[in-house]
N, C-alpha and C positions, 0 to 999 in steps of 0.2 A: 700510548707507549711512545717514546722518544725513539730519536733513531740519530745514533753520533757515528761518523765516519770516525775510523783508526787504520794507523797507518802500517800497524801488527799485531798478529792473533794475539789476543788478551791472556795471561800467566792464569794456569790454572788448571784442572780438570774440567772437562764439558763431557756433558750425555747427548751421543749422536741421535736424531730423531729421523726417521723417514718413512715415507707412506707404503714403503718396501715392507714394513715390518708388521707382522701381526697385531693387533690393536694397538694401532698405531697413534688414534685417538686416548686411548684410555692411559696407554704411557704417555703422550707430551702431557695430558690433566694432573699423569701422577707422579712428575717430574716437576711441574707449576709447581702442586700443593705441598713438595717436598722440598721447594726454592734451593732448584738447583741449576747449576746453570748447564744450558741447551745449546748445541750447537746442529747445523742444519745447513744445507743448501738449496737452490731453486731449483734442482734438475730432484732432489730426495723429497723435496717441499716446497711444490711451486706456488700453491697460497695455502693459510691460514685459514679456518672459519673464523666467522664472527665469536662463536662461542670462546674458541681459545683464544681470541684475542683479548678479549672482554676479561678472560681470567687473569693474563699476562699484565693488565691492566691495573686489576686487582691487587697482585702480587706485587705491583711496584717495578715490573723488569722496564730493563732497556733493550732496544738492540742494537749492537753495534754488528757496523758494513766496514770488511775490508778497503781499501781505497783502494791497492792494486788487484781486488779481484771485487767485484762486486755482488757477484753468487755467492759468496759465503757468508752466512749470518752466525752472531752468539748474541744469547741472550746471556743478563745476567740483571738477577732480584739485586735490586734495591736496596740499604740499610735505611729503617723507617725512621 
C-alpha cells in the first residue's frame, strides 16, 4: 500500500475505525470489502495486522498522512 503525504483532509465521507469499538476487526474487513473509504488515528489504531494490511493491499487503497498532523490517517480504494 502507498502512503502520500497531503497537506488537507481529503473531500469526502470516511468510516471512522478504532480498536475502541466492538469487532473492530470484522468492521475495518467489512469496510475494505465494501471499498470504502477509512479514516483512523494512531492513538484509535496504533497498528494494523498483517492480515488487514494484506487486504488493503488487495483492494487497491492508499493511505494518506496529514502533513500538519501526522496521527491521522485515510484511506481511500483505488480506481482499478
Amino acid at each position: 500500500m502507498n502512503t502520500i503525504i497531503v497537506k488537507s483532509v481529503p473531500e469526502g465521507v470516511f468510516e471512522k475505525i478504532s480498536i475502541e469499538m466492538a469487532d473492530w476487526k470484522q468492521k475495518f474487513q467489512s469496510l475494505i470489502n465494501q471499498r470504502k473509504r477509512i479514516k483512523y488515528s494512531v492513538y484509535d489504531m496504533p497498528t494494523i495486522g498483517t492480515e488487514i494490511q494484506n487486504e488493503l493491499g488487495k483492494q487497491s487503497y492508499v493511505k494518506l498522512v496529514l502533513e500538519s498532523d501526522h496521527d491521522q490517517y485515510f484511506l481511500i480504494p483505488t480506481s482499478n
